[in-house]
C-alpha positions as CSV (number, residue, x, y, z in Angstrom):
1,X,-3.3,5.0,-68.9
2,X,-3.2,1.3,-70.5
3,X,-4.1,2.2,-73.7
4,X,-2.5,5.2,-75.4
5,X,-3.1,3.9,-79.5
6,X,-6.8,2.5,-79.1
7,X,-10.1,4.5,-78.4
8,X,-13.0,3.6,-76.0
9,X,-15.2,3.3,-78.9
10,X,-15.6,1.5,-82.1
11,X,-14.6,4.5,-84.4
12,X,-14.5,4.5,-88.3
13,X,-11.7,2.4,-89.2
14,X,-11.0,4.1,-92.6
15,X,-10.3,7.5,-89.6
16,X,-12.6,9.3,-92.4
17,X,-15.2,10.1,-89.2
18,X,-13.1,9.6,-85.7
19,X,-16.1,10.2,-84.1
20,X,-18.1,6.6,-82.4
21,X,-19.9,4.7,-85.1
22,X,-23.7,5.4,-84.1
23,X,-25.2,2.2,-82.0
24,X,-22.1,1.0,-80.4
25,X,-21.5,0.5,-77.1
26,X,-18.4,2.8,-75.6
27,X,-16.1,0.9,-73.0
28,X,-17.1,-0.1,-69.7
29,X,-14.0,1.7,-68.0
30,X,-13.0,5.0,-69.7
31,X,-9.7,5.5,-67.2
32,X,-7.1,3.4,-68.6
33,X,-8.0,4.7,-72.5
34,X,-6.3,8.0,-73.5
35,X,-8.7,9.0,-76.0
36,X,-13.0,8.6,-76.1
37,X,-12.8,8.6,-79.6
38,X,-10.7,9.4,-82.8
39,X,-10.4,12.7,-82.0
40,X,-11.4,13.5,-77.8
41,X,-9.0,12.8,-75.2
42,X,-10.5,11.4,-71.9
43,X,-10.6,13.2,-68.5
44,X,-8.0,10.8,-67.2
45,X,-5.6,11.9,-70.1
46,X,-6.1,15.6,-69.4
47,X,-5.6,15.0,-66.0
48,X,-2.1,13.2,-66.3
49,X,-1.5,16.2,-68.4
50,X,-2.6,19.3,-66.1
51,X,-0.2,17.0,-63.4
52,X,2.9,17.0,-65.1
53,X,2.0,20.9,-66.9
54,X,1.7,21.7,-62.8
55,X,3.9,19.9,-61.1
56,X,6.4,18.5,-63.2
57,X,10.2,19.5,-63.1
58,X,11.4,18.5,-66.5
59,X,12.3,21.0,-68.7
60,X,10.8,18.3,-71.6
61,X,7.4,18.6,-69.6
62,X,7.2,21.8,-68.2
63,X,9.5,24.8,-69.6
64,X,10.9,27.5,-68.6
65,X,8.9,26.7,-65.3
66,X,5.7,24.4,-64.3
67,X,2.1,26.2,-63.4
68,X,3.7,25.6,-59.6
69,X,6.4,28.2,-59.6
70,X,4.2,30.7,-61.8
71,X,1.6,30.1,-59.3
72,X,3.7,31.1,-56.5
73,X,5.9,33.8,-57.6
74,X,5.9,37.1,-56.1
75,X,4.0,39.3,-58.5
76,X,5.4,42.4,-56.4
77,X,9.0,41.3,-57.1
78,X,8.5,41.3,-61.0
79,X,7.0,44.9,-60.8
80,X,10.3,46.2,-59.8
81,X,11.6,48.3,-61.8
82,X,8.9,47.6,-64.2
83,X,8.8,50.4,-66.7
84,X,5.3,53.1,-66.1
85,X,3.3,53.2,-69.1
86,X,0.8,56.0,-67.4
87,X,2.2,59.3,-68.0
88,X,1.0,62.7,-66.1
89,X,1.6,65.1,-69.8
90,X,-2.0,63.9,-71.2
């Protein structure tokens, strides 16, 4: 991403309607913008996001743990010792 504090389109510069002013042409190349408009992040922001939220290993990114090691646990191990909630006396 090139350009984090700009939008691919000519929105309202008073910000009182972020959305694109009507008639105007969007960007040519979307990918290096983080945001469409005022207010709608681009795919290529949401997918430098859903990277880092899966893959990432710092704590400042990703914390306790990334969607990798949730991903991968052992569901088995967690239900160890698990307390029952179904009881036989109904």
């Amino acid at each position: 991403l090139k350009v984090t504090n700009g939008s691919c389109c000519f929105a309202d510069p008073d910000g009182i309607r972020p959305l694109c002013v009507e008639g105007t042409e969007p960007c040519p190349d979307r990918s290096i913008y983080a945001y469409y408009d005022g207010s709608h992040p681009t795919e290529e922001l949401y997918m430098h996001l859903s990277t880092k939220a899966y893959s990432s290993d710092l704590q400042t990114e990703a914390y306790p743990f990334n969607v990798e090691v949730l991903a991968n646990l052992n569901i088995s191990l967690m239900l160890i010792g698990a307390p029952s909630f179904h009881t036989r006396d109904h």
